[in-house]
N, C-alpha and C positions, 0 to 999 in steps of 0.2 A: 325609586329603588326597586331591585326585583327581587322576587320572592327568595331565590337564594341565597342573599345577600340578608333579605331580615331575619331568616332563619337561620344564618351563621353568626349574626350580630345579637339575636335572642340567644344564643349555644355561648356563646362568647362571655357574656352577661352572667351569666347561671353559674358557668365554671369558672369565672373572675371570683366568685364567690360559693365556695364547696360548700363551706362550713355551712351559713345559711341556708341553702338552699337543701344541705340535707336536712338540716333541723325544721325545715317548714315543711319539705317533704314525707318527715317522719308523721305529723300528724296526720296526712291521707292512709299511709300504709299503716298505721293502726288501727285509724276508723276501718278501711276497708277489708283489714284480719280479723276485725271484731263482726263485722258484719255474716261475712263468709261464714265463720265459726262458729257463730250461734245459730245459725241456720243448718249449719250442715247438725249440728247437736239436735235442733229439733225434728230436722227431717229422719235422722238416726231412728230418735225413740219414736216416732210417727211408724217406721217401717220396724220397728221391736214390735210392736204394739200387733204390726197387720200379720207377722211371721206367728205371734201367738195366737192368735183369735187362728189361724190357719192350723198350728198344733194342737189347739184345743179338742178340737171333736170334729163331725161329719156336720153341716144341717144342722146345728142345733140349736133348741129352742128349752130354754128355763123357765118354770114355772116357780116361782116361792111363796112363799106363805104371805099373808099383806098386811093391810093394817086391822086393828080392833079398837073402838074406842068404849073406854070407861067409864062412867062418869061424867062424859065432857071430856076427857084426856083421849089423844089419841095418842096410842102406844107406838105406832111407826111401822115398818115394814118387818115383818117376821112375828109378827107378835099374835096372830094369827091361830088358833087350833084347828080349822076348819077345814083343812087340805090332810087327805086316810090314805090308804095306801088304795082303797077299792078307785078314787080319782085317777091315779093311776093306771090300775086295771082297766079303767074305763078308755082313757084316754089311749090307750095302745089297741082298742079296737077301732077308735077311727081311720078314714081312708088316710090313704097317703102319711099314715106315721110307722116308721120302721123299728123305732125300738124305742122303749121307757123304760125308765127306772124311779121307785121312788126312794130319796135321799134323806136322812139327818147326817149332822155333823156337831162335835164338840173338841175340844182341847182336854188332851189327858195324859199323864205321865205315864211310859210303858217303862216295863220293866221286864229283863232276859239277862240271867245271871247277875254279876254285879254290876250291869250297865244299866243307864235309863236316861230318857230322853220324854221332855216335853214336845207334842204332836197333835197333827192333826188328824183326827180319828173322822172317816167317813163311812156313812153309811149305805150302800146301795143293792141293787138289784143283781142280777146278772148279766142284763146288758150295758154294766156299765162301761167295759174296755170297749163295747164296738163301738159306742155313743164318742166316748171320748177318744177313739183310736191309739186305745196305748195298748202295744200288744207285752205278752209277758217274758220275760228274762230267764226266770227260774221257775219252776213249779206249772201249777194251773191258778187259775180261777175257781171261785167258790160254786157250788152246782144249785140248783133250785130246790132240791130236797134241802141241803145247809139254809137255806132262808125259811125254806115253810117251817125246819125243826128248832130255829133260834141257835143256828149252831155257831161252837165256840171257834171261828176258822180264821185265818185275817191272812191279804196280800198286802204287803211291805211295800211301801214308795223305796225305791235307791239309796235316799239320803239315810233313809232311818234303818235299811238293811245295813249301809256301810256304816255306822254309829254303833249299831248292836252288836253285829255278830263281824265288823271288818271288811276290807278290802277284798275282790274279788272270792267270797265266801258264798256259797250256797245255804242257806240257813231254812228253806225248807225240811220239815216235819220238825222243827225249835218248837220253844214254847216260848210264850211273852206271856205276860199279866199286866193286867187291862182292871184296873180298881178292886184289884189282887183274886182279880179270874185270871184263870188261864187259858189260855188261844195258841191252838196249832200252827203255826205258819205252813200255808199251800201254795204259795209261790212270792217271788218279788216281780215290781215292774219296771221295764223300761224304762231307763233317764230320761225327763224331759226338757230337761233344762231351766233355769232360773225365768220367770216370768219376768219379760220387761215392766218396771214398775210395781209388780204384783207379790203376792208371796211364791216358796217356792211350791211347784206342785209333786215334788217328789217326796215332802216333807211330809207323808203323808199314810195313814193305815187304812185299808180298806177293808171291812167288816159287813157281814150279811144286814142290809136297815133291822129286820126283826129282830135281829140279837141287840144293836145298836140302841133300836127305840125301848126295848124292854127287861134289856138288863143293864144297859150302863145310863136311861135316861130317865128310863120309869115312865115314858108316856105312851098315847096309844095313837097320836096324832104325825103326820110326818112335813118337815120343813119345807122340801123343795120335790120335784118334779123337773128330772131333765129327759128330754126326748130330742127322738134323731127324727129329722124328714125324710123319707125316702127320693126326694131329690131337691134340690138349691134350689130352682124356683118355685115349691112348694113350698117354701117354709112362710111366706106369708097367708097364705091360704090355711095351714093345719093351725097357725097360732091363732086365726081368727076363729076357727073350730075349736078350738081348744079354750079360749076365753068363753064362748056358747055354750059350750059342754059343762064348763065348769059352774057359771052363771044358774043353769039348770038343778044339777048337782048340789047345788049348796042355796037352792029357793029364795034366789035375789031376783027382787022385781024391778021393775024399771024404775028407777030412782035412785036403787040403790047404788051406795059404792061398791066395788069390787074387794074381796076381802083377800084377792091373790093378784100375783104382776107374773104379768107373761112378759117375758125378753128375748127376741130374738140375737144371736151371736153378734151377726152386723149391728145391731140396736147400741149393745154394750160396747162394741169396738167404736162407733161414731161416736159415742159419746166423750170416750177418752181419745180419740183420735181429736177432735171438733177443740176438745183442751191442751193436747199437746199443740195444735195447729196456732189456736191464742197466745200461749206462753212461747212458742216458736215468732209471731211477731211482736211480741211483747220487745221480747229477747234484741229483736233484730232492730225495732224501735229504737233502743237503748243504746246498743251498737251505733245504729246511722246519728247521733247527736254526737257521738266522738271524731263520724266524717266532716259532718258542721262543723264541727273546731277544727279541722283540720282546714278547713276549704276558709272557715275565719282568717284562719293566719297566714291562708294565701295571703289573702286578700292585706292583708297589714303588713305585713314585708313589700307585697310589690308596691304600697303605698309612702313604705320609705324606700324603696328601690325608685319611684318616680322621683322623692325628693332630693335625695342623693344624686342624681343623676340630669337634675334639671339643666344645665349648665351643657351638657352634653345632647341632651333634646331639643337644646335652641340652637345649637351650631349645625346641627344634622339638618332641622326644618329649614336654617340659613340659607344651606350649602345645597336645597332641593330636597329635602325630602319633605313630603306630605301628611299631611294628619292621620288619614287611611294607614300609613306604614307605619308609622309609630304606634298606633293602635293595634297592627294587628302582633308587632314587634312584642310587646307588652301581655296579649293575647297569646301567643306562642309560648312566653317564658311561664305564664300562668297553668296551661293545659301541658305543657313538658312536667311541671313539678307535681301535677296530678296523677297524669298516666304513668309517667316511672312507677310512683307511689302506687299508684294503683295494682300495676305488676307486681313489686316486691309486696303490695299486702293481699295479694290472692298467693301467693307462695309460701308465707307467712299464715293465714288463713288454712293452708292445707296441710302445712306440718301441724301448727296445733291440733287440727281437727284428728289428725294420725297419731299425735303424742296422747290428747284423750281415750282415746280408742286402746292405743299397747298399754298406758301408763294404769289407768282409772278403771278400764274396762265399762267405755261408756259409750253406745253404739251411734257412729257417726255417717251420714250422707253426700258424701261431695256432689253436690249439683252443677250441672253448666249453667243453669238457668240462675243462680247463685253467684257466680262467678261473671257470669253477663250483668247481672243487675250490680253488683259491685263496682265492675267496672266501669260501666256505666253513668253511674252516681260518681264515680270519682271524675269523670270529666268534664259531669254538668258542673258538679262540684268547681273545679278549676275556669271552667270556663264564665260561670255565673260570676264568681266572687273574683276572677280577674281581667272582668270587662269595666268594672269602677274606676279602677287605679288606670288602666288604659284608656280610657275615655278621657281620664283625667290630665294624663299624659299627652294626647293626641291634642287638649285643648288650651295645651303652654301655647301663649304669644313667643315669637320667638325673641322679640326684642327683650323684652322680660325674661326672657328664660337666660337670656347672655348676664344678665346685668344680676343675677340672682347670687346671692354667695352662701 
């Protein structure tokens, strides 16, 4: 037999029977829609993830306060009073650091007019927009005399200027009350948009730390330390200074633990990238056992496709033809019902991944390399699980196969 001839008599075969052949089909093209589409979902929030660490700040490196232990109890990370504002101070005179701030934060009801809104109240320095690169909308920033005097000033994140004072509203020189003080508004900031995964950062008051730590916290200690490096390849360099410095500063000898955590930007991005990446093959794990059922039930239809048809496999092998072409006959109808499948669940795969994205608002990544690997899988798939039933087929006696009812 020649090759176009088993290739018209596999084609022949398939479309004697639609119905089947779609319904065995359909298993490939789901496995390989589920594959596609849980992968493009995790490379999505993978690339949310690198676009925030990127909006975040310049260079940046976080210091926060560490652990303290009690008693035997260690208290955990933040627990810490050991991290002033003069660490700070210190830290912004080493080389290669461009700017610091030092930071508290808390949750607090603001109140302007008869509006109010639970928030997050921060507290920082004046370099905190060039650290974090938010530039300002409305108003200014707070000056360094408003910190050294404890003064009552605050910049409004977006979310919480459009909640107070409305949509496209200027509400610089307003007042808020802040644990029924009152505070000036001197500018709002620039939208940054919804963190992937994270809270939002617009949700948010920006207040001198000295006002912060000592009139809405009552302490004299400060939480965090964020600093800018004066360029990307420094920043391992200054964090390792900056651990030194701090080590010094606070008369830990060699043994001791660290009573603060230095993070660099990348540090925290790898972290949640290293976990989106796991739950991304977790996902796709999960996915490819739906293509095993699919490539299963290749396999069991063309296994009563051999038995059905044996009667017709002994007349062919009668009349000349050979084991080779009826195997590969068998093989053909196997890898046909894949690769369609295959097609239709990468097209399949890419609408959903677009319906998530307009419907959900949930940030998705079409890859090639996605869509090779799918396909891919779906042929081994077809081809693996319909070389049994072929083999099987290829090895009717013919005599037997006439005589078979």
């Amino acid at each position: 037999m020649t090759s176009p001839m088993i290739f018209r008599i596999a084609f022949d075969a398939l479309e004697g029977n639609k119905t089947r052949t779609a319904l065995t089909m359909l298993g490939v093209i789901i496995g390989v829609a589920a594959v596609i589409t849980m992968i493009a979902l995790g490379r999505g929030a993978q690339s949310a993830i690198e676009a925030q660490v990127r909006s975040t700040g310049t260079n940046m490196i976080v210091v926060n306060a560490g652990n303290v232990t009690t008693g035997g109890v260690r208290q955990g990370q933040g627990a810490a009073s050991t991290l002033v504002p003069e660490d700070a101070d210190a830290i912004r005179q080493l080389p290669g650091v461009q700017f610091a701030t030092a930071g508290v934060n808390m949750r607090l009801q603001v109140v302007a007019g008869s509006q109010n809104w639970l928030t997050r109240i921060e507290g920082a320095d004046v370099d905190f927009p060039d650290i974090r690169a938010w530039p300002l909308r409305h108003g200014t920033f707070f000056t360094s005399q408003d910190v050294r005097s404890l003064g009552n000033v605050a910049v409004l994140g977006s979310v919480v200027s459009e909640t107070l004072f409305g949509l496209d509203t200027d509400p610089t020189g307003q007042i808020i009350r802040l644990k029924n003080q009152p505070f000036r508004v001197v500018g709002v900031l620039t939208s940054k948009g919804v963190a992937a995964m994270g809270q939002d950062p617009d949700d948010t008051i920006v207040v001198p730390y000295t006002t912060a730590q000592k009139k809405l916290l009552g302490i004299a200690y400060i939480q965090s330390i964020t600093v800018s490096a004066a360029s990307a390849t420094g920043v391992p360099q200054v964090a390792a200074e900056i651990t030194d410095l701090l080590r010094v500063r606070h008369r830990l000898v060699v043994g001791d633990p660290d009573d603060f955590m230095v993070r660099t930007l990348e540090e925290m991005a790898s972290l949640r990238t290293e976990s989106t990446q796991t739950m991304t093959m977790l996902l796709a794990g999960i996915a490819a056992v739906s293509l095993l059922v699919g490539g299963i039930g290749i396999m069991n239809i063309m296994l009563v496709s051999v038995a059905e048809r044996t009667r017709e496999i002994g007349l062919r092998m009668a009349v000349g033809a050979k084991g080779r072409d009826v195997l590969l006959q068998f093989l053909v109808e196997a890898a046909t019902i894949s690769l369609i499948g295959g097609v239709l669940g990468i097209a399949l795969g890419f609408g959903l991944s677009r319906a998530f994205t307009s419907l959900l608002g949930w940030p998705t990544t079409f890859s090639p390399e996605a869509v090779a690997l799918a396909f891919g899988f779906s042929a081994f798939v077809g081809i693996f699980f319909g070389f049994y039933p072929a083999r099987r087929a290829a090895s009717l006696d013919p005599i037997e196969a006439l005589r078979y009812e």
